[in-house]
C-alpha positions as protocol buffer text, in pm:
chain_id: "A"
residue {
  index: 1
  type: UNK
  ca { x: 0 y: 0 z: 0 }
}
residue {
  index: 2
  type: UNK
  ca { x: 129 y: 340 z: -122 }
}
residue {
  index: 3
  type: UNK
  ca { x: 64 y: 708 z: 37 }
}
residue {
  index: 4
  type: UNK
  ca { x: -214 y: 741 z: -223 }
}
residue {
  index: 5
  type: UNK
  ca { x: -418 y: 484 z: -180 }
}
residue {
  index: 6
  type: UNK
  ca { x: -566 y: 231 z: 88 }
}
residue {
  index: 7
  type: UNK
  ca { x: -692 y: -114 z: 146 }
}
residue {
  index: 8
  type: UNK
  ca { x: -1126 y: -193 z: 138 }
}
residue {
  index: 9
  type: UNK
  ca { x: -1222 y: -323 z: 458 }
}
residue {
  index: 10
  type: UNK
  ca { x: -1444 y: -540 z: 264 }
}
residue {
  index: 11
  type: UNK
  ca { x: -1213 y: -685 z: -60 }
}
residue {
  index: 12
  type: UNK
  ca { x: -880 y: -572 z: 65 }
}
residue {
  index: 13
  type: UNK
  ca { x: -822 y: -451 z: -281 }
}
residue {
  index: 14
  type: UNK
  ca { x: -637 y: -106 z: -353 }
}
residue {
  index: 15
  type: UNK
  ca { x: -875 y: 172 z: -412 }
}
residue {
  index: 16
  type: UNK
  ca { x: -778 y: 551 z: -413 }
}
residue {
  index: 17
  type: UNK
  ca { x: -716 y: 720 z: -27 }
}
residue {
  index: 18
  type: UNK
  ca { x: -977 y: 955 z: -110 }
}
residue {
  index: 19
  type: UNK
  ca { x: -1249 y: 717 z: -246 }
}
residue {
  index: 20
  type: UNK
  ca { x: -1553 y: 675 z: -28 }
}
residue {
  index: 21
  type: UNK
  ca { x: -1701 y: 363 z: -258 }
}
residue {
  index: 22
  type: UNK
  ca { x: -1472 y: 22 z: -357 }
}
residue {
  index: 23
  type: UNK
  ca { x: -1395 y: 10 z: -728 }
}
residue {
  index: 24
  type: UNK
  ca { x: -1375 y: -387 z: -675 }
}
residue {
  index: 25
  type: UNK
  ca { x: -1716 y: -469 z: -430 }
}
residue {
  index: 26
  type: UNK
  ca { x: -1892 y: -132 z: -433 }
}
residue {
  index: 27
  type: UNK
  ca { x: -1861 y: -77 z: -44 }
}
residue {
  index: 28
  type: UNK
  ca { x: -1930 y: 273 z: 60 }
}
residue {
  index: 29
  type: UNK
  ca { x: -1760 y: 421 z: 348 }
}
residue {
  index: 30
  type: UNK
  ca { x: -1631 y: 736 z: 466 }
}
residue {
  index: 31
  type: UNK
  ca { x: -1271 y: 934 z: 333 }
}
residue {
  index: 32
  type: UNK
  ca { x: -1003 y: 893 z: 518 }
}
residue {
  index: 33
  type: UNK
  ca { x: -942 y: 1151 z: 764 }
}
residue {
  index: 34
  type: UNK
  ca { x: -523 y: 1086 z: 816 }
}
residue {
  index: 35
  type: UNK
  ca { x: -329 y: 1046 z: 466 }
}
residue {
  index: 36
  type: UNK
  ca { x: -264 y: 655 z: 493 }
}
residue {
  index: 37
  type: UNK
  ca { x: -519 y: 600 z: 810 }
}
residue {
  index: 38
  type: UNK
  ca { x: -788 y: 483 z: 613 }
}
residue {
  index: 39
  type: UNK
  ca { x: -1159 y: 421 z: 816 }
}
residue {
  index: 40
  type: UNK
  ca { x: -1251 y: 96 z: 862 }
}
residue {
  index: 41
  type: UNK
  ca { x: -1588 y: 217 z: 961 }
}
residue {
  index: 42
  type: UNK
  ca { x: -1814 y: 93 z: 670 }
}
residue {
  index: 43
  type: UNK
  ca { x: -2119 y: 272 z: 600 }
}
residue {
  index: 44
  type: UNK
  ca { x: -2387 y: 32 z: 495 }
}
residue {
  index: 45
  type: UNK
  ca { x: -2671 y: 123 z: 287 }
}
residue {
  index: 46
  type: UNK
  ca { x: -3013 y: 5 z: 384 }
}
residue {
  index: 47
  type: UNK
  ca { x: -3165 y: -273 z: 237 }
}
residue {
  index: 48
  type: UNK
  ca { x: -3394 y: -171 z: -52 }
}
residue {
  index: 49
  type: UNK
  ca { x: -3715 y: -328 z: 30 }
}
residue {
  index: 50
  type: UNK
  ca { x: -3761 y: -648 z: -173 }
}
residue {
  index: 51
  type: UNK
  ca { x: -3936 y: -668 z: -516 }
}
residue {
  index: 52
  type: UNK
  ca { x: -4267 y: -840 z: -511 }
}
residue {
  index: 53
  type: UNK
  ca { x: -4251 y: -1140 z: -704 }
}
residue {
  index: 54
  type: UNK
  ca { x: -4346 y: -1052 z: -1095 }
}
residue {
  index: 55
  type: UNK
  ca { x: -4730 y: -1147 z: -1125 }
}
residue {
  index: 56
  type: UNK
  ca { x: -4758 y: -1416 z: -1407 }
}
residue {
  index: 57
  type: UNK
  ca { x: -5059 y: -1332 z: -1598 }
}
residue {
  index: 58
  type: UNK
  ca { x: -5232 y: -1593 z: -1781 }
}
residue {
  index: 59
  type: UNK
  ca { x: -5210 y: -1657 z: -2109 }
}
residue {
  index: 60
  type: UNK
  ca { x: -5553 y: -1568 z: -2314 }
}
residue {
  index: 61
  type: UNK
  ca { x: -5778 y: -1834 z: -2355 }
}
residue {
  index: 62
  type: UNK
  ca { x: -5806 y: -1926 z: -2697 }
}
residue {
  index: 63
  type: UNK
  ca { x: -6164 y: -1833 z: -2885 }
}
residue {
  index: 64
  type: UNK
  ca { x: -6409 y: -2174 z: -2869 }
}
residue {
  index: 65
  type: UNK
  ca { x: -6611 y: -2118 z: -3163 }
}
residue {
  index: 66
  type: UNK
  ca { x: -6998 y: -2196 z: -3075 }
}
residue {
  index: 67
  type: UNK
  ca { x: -7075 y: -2589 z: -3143 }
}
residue {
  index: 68
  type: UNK
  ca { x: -7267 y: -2652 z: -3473 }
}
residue {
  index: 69
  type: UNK
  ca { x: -7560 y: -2832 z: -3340 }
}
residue {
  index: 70
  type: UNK
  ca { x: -7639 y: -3184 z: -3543 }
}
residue {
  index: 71
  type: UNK
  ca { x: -7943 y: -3201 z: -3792 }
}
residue {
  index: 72
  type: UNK
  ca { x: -7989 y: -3495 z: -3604 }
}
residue {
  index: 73
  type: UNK
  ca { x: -8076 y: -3315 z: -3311 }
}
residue {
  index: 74
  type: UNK
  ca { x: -8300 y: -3095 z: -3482 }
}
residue {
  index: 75
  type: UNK
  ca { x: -8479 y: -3397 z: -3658 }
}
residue {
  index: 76
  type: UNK
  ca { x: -8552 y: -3560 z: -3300 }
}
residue {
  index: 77
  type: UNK
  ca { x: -8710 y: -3257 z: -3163 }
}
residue {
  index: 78
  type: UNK
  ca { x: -8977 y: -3197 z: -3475 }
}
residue {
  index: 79
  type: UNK
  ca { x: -9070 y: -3559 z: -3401 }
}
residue {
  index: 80
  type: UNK
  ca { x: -9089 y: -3546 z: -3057 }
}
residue {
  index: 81
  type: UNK
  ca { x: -9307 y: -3199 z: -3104 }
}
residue {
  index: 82
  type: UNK
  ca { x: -9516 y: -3442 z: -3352 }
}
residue {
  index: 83
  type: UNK
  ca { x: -9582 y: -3664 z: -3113 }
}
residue {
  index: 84
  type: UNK
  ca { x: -9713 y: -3457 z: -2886 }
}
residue {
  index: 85
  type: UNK
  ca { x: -9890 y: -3287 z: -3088 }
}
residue {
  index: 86
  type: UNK
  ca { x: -10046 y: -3608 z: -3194 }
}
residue {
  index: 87
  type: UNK
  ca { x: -10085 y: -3734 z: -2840 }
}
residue {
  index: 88
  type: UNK
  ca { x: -10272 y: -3391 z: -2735 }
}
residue {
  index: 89
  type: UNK
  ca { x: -10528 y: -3453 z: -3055 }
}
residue {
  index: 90
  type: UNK
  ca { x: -10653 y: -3851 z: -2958 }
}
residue {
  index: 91
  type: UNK
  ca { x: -10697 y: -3710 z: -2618 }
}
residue {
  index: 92
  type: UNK
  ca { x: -10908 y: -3450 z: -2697 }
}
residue {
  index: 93
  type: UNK
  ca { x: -11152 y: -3681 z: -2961 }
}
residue {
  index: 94
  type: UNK
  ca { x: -11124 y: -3924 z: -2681 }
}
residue {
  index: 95
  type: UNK
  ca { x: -11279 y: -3707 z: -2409 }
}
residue {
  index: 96
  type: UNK
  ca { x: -11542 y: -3565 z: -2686 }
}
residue {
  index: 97
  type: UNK
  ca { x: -11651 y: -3942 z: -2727 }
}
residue {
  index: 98
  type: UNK
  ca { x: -11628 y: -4012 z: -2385 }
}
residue {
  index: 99
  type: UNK
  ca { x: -12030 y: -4079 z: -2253 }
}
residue {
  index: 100
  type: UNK
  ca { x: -12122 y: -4103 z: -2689 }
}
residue {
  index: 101
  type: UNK
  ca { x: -12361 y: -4321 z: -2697 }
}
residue {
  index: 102
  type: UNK
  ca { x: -12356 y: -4527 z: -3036 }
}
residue {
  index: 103
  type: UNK
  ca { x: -12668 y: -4462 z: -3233 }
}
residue {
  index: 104
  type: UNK
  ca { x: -12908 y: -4703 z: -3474 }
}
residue {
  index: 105
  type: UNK
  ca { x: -13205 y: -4682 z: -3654 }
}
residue {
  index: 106
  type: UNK
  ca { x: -13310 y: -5004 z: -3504 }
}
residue {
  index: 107
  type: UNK
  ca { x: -13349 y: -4854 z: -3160 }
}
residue {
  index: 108
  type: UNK
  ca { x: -13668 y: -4732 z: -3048 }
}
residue {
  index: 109
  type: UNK
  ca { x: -14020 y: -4921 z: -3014 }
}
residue {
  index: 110
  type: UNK
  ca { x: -14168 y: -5121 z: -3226 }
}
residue {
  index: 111
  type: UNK
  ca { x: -14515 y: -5244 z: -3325 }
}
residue {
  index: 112
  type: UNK
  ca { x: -14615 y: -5583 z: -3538 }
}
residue {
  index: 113
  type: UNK
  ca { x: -14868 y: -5806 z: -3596 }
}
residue {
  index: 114
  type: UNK
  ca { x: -14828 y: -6134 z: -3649 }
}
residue {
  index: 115
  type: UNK
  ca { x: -15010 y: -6425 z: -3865 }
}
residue {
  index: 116
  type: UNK
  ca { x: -15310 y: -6469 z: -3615 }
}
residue {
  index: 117
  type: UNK
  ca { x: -15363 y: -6082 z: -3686 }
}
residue {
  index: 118
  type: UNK
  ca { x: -15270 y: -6011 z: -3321 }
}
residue {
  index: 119
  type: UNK
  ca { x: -15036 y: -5716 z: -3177 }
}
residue {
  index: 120
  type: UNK
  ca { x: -14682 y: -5787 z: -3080 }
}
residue {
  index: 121
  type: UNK
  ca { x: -14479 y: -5514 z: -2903 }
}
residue {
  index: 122
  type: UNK
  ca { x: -14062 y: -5476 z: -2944 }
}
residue {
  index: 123
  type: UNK
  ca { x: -13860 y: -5270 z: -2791 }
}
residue {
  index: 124
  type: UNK
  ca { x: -13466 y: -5219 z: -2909 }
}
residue {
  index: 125
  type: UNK
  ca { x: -13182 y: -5011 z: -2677 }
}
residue {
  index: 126
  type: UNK
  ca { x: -12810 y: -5032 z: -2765 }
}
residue {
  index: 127
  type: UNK
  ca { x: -12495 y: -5018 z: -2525 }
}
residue {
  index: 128
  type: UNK
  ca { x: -12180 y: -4869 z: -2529 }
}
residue {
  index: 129
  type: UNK
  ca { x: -12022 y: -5135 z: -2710 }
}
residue {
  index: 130
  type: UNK
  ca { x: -12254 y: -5115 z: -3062 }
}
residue {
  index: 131
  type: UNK
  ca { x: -12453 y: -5495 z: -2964 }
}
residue {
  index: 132
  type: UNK
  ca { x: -12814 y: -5382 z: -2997 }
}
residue {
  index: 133
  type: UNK
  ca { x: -13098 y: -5554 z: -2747 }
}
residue {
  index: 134
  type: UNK
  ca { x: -13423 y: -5713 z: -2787 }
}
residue {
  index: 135
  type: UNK
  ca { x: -13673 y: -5742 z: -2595 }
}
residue {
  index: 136
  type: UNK
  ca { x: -14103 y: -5836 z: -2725 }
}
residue {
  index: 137
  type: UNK
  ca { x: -14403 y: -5965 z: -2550 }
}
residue {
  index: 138
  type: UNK
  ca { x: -14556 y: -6200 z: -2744 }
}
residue {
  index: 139
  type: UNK
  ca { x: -14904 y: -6363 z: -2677 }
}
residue {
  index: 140
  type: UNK
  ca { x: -14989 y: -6613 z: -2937 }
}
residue {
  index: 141
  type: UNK
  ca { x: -14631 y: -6817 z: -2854 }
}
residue {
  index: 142
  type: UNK
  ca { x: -14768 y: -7184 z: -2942 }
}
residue {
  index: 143
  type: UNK
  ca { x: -14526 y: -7372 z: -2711 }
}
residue {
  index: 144
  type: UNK
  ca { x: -14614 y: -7142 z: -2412 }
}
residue {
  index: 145
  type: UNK
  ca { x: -14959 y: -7164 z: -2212 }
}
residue {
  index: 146
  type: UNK
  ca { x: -14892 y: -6818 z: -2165 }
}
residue {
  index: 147
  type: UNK
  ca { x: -14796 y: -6502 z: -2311 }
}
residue {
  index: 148
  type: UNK
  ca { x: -14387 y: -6466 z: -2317 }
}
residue {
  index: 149
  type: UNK
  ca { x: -14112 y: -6226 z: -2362 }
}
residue {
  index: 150
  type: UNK
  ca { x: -13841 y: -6288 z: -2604 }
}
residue {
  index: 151
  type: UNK
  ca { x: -13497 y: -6199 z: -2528 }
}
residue {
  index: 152
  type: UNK
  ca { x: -13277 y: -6134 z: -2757 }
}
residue {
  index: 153
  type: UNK
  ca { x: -12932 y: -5973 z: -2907 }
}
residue {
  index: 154
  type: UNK
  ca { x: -12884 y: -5815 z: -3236 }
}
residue {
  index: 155
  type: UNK
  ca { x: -12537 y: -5743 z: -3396 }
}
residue {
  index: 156
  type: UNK
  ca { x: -12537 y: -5503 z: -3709 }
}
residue {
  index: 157
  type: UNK
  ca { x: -12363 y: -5552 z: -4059 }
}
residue {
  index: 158
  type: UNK
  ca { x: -12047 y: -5351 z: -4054 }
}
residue {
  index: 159
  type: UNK
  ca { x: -12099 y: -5290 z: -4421 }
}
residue {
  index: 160
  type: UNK
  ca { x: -12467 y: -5223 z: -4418 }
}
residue {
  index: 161
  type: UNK
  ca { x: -12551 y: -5045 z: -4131 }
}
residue {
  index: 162
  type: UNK
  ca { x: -12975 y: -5088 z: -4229 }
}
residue {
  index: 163
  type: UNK
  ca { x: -12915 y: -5446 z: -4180 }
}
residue {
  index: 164
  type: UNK
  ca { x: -12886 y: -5652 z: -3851 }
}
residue {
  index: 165
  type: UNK
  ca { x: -12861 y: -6036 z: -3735 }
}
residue {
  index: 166
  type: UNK
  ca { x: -13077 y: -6131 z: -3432 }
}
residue {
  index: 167
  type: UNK
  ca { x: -13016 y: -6443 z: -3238 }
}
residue {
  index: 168
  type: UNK
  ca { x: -13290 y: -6502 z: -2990 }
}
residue {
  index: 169
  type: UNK
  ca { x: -13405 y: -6681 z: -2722 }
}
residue {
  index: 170
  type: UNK
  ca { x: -13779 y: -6785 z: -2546 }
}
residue {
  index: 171
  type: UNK
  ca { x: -13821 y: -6935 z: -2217 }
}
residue {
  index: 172
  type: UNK
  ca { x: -14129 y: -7087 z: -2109 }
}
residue {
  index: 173
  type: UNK
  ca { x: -14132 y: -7089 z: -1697 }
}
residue {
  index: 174
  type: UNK
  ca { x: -14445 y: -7314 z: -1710 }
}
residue {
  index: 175
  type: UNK
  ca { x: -14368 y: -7602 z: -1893 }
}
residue {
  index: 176
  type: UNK
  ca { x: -13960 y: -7547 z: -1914 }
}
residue {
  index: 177
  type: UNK
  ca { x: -13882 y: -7511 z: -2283 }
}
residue {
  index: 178
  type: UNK
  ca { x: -13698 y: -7275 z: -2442 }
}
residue {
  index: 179
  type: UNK
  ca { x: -13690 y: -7177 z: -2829 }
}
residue {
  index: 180
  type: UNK
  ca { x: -13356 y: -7038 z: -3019 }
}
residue {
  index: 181
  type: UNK
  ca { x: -13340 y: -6900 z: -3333 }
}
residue {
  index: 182
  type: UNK
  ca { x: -13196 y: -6658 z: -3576 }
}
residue {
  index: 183
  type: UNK
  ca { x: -13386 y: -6366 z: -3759 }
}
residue {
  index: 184
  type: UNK
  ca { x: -13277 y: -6128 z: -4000 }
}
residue {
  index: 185
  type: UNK
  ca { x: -13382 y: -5761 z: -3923 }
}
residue {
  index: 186
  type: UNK
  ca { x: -13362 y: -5480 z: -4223 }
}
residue {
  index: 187
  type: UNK
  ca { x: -13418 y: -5137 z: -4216 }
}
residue {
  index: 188
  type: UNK
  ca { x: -13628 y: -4939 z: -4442 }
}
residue {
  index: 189
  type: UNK
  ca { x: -13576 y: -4569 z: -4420 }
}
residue {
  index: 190
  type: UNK
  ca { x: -13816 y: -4475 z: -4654 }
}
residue {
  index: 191
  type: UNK
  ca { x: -14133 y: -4622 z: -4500 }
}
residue {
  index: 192
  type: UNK
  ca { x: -13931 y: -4653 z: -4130 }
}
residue {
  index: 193
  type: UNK
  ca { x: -14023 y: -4980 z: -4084 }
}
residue {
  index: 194
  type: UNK
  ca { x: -13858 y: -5311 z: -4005 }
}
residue {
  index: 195
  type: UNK
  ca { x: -13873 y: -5666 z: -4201 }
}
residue {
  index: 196
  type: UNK
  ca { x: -13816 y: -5937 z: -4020 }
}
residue {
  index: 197
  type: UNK
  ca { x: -13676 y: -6278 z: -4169 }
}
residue {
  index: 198
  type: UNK
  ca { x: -13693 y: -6569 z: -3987 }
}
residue {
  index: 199
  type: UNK
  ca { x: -13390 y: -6798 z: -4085 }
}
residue {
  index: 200
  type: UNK
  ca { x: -13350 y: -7089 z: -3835 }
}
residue {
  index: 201
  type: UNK
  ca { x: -13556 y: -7292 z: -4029 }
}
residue {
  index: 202
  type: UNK
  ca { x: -13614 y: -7244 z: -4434 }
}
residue {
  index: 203
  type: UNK
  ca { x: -13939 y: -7427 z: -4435 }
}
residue {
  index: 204
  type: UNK
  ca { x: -14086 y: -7190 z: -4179 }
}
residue {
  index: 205
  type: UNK
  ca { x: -14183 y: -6869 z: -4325 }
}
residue {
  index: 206
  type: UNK
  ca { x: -14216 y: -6599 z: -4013 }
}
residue {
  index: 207
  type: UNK
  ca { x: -14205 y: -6249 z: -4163 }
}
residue {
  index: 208
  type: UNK
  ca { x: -14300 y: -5927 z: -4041 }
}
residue {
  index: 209
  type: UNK
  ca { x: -14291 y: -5564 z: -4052 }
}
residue {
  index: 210
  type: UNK
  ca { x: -14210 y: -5395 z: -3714 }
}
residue {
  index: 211
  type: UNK
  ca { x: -14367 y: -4982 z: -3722 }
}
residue {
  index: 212
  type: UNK
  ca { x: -14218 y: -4782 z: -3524 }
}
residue {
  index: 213
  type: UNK
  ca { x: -14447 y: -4707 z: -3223 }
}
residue {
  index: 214
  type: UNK
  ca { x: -14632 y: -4340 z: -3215 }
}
């Protein structure tokens, strides 16, 4: 070490006497006061207060372009509204036909007379289902003592709605026999009458014409 300059506390390197900062490490201090006395005192510098950490900042999210929806998605849902639709209409001609009671010219009552030139009375209802009912006092029955009632069911032709095949049945109570048979029944809407056929046996002729009662 020379008269001009002096050692760093910190790096023991050379500096200059009268430098107050090391060339070498960058310690500050104070000049020295005696040429060749140099201060060991070192001055330190206060901590600059840390840097906050650097905020990372997500990257953008890349634009999703919106899904294409599938024409087969599209097809489903017409259907499906379809359906509904379709589902919505029987109900609604169900409940109007709910309590409809089917309808006939057959039904009403009726008036004949038979061979003997005596009155016979008929009377025809219908159900729910379509089957039409019989029911006629008759007083000239030959295998009865007395006057019976014939019960009977009638079914109409699904392609002629005038026309209608009777099965019926006679029970006598007093003397325990009981008649079947089979008549034909047509409507005539011009004169609104009834012919009757009878068809169980083809040697037997039995026809009449039913009026309709007043």
């Amino acid at each position: 070490m020379n008269a001009q300059t002096k050692k760093c506390p910190m790096c023991a390197e050379q500096i200059p006497l009268d430098a107050t900062i090391c060339e070498y490490c960058g310690t500050k201090f104070e000049a020295t006061i005696e040429a060749g006395q140099p201060v060991n005192k070192v001055r330190e510098e206060p901590l600059a207060p840390p840097m906050p950490p650097a905020q990372t900042v997500p990257p953008p999210m890349p634009a999703v372009a919106p899904k294409q929806s599938s024409p087969w998605v599209w097809i489903a849902a017409g259907l499906g509204l379809l359906l509904v639709i379709a589902v919505m209409g029987g109900g609604i001609l169900v409940a109007q036909n709910i309590g409809k009671q089917p309808s006939s010219p057959f039904v009403g009552e009726w008036t004949a007379i038979d061979y003997a030139n005596r009155d016979t009375q008929m009377t025809i209802t219908i159900d729910n289902t379509g089957i039409l009912h019989l029911t006629w006092y008759d007083r000239w029955a030959d295998m009865c003592k007395t006057p019976q009632t014939y019960l009977a069911t009638g079914r109409v032709d699904p392609a002629d709605p005038n026309s209608m095949q009777v099965y019926w049945i006679m029970d006598c109570p007093d003397t325990g026999s009981r008649a079947t048979g089979v008549s034909k029944y047509y409507y005539k809407k011009e004169s609104d009458t009834i012919e009757e056929h009878y068809e169980t046996d083809p040697n037997i002729v039995l026809d009449y014409v039913w009026h309709r009662a007043k």
